[in-house]
C-alpha positions in Angstrom: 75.1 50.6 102.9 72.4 51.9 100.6 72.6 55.3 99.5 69.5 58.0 99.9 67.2 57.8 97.1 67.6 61.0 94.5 64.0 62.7 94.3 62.8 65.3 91.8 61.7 67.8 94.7 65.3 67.5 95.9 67.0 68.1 92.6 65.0 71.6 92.5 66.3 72.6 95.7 70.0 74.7 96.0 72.0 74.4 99.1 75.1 76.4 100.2 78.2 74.6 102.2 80.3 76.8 103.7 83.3 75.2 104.9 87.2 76.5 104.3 88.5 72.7 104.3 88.4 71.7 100.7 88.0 68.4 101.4 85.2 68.6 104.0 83.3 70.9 101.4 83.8 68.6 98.5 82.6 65.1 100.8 79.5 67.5 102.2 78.9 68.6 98.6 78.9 65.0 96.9 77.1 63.8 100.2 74.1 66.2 98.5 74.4 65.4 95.2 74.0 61.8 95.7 70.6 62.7 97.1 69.9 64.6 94.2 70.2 68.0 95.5 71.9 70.8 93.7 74.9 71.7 96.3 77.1 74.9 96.3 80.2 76.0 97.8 82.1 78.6 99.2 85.3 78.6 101.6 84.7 81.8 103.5 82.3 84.3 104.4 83.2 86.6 101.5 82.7 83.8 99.4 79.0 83.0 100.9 77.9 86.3 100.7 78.5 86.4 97.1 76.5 83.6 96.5 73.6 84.6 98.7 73.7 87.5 96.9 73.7 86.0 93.3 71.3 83.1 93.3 68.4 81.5 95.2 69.6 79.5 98.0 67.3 76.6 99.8 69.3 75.7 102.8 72.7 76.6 103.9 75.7 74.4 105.7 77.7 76.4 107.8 81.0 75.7 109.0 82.1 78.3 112.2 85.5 78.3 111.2 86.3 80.7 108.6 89.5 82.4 107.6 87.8 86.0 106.8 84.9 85.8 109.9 83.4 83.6 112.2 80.3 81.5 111.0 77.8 82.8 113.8 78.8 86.4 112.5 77.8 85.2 108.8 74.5 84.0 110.3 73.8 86.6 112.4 74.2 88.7 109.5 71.8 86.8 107.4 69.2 86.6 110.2 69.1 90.6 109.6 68.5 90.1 105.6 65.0 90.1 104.6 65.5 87.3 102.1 68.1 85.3 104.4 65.5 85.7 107.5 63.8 82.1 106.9 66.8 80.3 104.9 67.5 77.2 107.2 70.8 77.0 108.0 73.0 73.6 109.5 75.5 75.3 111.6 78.5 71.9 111.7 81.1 72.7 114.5 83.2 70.3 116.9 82.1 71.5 119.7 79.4 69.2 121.1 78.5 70.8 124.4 74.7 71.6 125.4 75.8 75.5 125.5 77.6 76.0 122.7 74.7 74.3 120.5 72.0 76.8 122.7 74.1 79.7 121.9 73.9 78.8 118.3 70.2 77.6 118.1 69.4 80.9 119.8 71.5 83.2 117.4 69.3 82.0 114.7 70.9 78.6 113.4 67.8 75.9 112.6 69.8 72.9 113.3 73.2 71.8 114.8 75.7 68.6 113.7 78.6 68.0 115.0 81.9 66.4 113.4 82.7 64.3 111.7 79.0 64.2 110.0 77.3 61.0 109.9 76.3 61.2 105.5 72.9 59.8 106.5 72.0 61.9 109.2 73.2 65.2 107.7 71.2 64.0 104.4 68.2 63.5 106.6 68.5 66.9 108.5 68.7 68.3 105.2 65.8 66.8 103.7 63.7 67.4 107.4 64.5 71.4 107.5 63.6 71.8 103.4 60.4 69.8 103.8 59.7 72.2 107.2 60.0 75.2 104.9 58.1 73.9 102.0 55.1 76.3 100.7 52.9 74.0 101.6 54.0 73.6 105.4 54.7 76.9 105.7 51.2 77.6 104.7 49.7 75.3 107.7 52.7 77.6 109.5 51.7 80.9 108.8 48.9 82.0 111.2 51.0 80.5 113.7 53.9 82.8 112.5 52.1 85.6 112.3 50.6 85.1 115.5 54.4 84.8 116.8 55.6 87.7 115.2 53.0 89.9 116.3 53.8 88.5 120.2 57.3 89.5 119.6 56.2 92.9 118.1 54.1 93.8 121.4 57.1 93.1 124.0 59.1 95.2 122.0 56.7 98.0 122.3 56.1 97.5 125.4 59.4 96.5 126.9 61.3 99.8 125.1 63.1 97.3 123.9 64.9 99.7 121.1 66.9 103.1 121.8 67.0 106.5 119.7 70.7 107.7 117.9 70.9 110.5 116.4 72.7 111.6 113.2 73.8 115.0 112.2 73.0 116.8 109.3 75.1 119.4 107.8 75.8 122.6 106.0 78.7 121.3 103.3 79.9 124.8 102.8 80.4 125.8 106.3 80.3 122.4 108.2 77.6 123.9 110.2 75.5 121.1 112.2 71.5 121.8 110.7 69.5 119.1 112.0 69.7 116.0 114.0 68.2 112.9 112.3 66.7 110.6 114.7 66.9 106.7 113.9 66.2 103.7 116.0 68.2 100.9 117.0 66.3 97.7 118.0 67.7 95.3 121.2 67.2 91.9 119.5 69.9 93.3 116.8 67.3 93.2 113.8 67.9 95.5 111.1 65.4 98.9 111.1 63.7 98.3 107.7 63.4 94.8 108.6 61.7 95.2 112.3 59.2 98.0 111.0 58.4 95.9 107.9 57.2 93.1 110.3 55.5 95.5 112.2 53.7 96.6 109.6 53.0 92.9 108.3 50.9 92.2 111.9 49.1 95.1 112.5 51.8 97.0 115.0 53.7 99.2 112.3 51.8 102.4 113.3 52.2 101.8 117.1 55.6 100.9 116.3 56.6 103.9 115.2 54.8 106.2 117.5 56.8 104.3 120.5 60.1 104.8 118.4 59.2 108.2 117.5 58.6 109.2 121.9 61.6 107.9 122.5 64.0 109.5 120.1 61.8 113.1 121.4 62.4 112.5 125.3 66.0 111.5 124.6 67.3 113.9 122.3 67.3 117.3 125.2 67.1 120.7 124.2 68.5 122.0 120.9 70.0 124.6 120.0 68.5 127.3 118.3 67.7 126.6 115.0 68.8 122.8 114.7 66.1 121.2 113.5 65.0 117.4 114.5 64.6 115.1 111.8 62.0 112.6 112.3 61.1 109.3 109.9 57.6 108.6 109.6 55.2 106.7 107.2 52.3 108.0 104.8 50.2 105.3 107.3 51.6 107.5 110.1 50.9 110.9 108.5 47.6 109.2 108.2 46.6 108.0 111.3 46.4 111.0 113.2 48.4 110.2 116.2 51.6 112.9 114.6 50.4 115.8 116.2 50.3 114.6 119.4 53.6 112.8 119.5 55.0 116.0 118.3 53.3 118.1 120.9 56.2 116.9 123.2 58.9 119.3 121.1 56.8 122.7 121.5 55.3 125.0 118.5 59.0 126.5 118.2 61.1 123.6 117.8 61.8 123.1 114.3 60.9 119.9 113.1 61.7 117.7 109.6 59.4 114.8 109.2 61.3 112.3 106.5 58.4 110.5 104.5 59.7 106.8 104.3 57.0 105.2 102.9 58.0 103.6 99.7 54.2 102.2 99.0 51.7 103.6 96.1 50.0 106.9 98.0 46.2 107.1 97.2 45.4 110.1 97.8 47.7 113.0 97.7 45.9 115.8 99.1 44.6 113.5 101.8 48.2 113.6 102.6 49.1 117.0 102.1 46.3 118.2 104.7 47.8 115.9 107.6 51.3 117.3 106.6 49.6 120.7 106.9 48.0 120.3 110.1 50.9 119.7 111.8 52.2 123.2 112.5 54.3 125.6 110.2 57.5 124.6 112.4 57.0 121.0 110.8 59.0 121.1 107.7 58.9 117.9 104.6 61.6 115.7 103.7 61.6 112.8 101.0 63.8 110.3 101.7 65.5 107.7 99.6 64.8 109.7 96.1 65.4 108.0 93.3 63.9 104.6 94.8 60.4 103.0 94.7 57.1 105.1 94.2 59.2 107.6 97.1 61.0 109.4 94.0 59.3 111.5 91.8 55.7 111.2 92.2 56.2 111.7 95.7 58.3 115.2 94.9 56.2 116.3 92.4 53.0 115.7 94.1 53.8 117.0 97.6 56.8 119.8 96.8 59.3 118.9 99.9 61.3 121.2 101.2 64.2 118.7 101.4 64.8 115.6 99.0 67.4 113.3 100.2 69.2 111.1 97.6 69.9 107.6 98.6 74.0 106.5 99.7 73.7 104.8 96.6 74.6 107.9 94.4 76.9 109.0 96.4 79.3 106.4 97.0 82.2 107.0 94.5 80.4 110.2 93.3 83.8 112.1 92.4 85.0 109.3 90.2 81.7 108.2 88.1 80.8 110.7 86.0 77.3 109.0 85.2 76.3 109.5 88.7 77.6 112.8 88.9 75.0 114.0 85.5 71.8 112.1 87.7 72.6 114.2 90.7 73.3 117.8 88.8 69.6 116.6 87.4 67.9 116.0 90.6 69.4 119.2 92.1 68.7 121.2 89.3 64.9 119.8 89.4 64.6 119.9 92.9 65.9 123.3 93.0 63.1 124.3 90.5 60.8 123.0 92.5 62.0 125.3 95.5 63.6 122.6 97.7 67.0 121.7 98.6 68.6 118.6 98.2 70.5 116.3 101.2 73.1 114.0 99.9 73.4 110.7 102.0 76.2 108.7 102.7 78.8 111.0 102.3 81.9 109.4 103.5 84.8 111.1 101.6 86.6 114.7 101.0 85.8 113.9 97.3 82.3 112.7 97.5 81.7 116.0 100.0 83.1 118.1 97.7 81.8 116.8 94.6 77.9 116.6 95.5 78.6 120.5 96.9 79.7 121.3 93.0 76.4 119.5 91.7 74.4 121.7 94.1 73.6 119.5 97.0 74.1 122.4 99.9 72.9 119.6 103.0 74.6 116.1 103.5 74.7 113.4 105.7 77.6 110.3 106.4 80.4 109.0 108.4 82.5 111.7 107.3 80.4 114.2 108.4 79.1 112.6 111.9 78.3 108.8 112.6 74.9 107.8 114.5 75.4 108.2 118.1 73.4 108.7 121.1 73.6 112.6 122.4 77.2 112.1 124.3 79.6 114.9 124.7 80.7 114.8 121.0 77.6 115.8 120.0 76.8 118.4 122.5 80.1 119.8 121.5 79.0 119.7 117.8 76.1 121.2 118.4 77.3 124.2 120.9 80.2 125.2 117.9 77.7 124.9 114.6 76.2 128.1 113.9 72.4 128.7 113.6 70.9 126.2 111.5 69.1 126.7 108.3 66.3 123.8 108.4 
């Protein structure tokens, strides 16, 4: 039989097989190459994730059987990636029945082959997906999509289809409980960052985050005295005007932290600073993720938080990098100038608690300290023992 013709436009594109059985990886990969695409392997999900994460990938070829995790976890887990959201990805399993390839289809897989893999089909699956996610098609594509994702936005909004946890925060010198950081969890499974980003992207981020923001309020009860709750909301939010009533719910008492997670260029700063006034002296200032994007120091030095939090990402392994340790005695020190206190995220470890105490970080937040939960007994039993709160 006559082998697949090698083009230039598939020699530019990269694709991933992901398959334990040497020998079905190497046939699947020389199966590709004869049609002039670059191919890449991996024989687990370790493996693939490495690869995702060091080079551009076109299309991926997923096997379901892998020693370290199943292949639907591995794409479930890139469907919640921004980058790895619109990667086409072959799932090839030996299970041929209607619901097993509906299960996977629905969990985010673009196509479905079974084994043993016919070369000629698989090479024109492979060549139908990248064409369908060309530039060009995907340009014909996008009002469509956006169209779509602003559908999908609406039901979630209006179907409640997400549910409030809520994080402590805490006094690292006394283990005292301070505030309650409210996050949201989404039904469909998609990442936070990810669902609020497409939000944003149609039109619904706002609206988005006023629904998410009423239901963390009606579902966090009464506090106790002192314990603050800690609230994200964007600079378009601050913005928009619709804070003070969404607040309202709390009471004028009920201290509040609003966490600025807005990562974008802000325009005008004292624009911003009279919405942040406006809402009440119980209303307190938090920036979050310090040290990333345009939410670091312009946003501190322009607005004078009472609270900077500093991203997981200088935390983790705090007590044994030293480097880390001199950037967080900075920020402290600077913040503390400043007349604001730092929270340290992601603290997960005696030695990380005790080491971002020592740089002057008084506040933190982590699994060691309290995990995201919804307000069940453990909580309320938190809550009742911690002493007054100091937010």
């Amino acid at each position: 039989m006559c082998q697949p013709t090698p083009s230039a436009a598939a020699g530019s594109k990269t694709i991933l097989v992901v398959d334990d059985d040497e020998l079905v990886r190497r046939v699947l990969m020389r199966m590709l190459g004869r049609a002039g695409y670059q191919a890449r392997g991996a024989n687990s999900a370790a493996a693939a994730r490495r690869v995702l994460a060091s080079s551009p990938i076109d299309l991926v070829v997923l096997d379901l059987g892998l020693p370290d995790a199943s292949g639907a976890s591995v794409l479930a887990e890139l469907r919640t990636q921004p980058h790895g959201r619109l990667i086409p990805v072959i799932v090839v399993s030996g299970d041929a029945s209607v619901a097993h390839r509906v299960e996977l289809l629905t969990a985010g897989a673009s196509d479905f082959l079974v084994k043993p893999v016919d070369r000629h089909e698989f090479v024109a699956r492979v060549g139908l997906l990248l064409e369908s996610h060309s530039p060009e098609f995907g340009a014909e594509l996008s009002a469509g999509a956006d169209h779509s994702t602003h559908f999908a936005v609406r039901r979630i909004i209006d179907h409640d289809a997400f549910h409030p946890v809520y994080q402590p925060i805490v006094d690292l010198r006394d283990g005292d409980v301070v505030a309650l950081e409210a996050l949201t969890r989404f039904d469909n499974q998609v990442a936070p960052d990810v669902q609020f980003a497409e939000a944003r992207r149609v039109g619904l981020g706002v609206e988005l985050e006023v629904a998410t923001l009423a239901a963390a309020i009606r579902g966090v009860g009464p506090l106790p005295s002192g314990v603050a709750l800690s609230l994200n909301a964007s600079v378009a939010l601050v913005l928009d005007g619709a804070l003070p009533a969404v607040l309202a719910e709390l009471g004028p008492t009920q201290p509040i932290v609003l966490e600025l997670t807005e990562h974008d260029r802000v325009e005008s700063y004292p624009e911003v600073e009279a919405a942040l006034t406006a809402l009440g002296p119980n209303v307190s200032l938090a920036i979050d993720d310090a040290g990333s994007g345009y939410a670091s120091l312009a946003h501190v030095l322009a607005l004078r938080p009472r609270y900077v939090k500093v991203d997981r990402a200088w935390v983790h392994r705090i007590d044994l990098d030293p480097t880390l340790q001199t950037l967080l005695h900075g920020v402290c020190r600077f913040v503390e100038q400043l007349g604001g206190t730092v929270i340290a995220e992601g603290v997960e470890t005696e030695g990380e608690r005790q080491t971002v105490l020592d740089l002057g970080a008084t506040l933190g937040q982590g699994f060691l300290l309290g995990r995201p939960t919804t307000r069940s007994t453990d909580t309320s039993m938190a809550l009742a023992a911690s002493a007054p709160g100091r937010c």
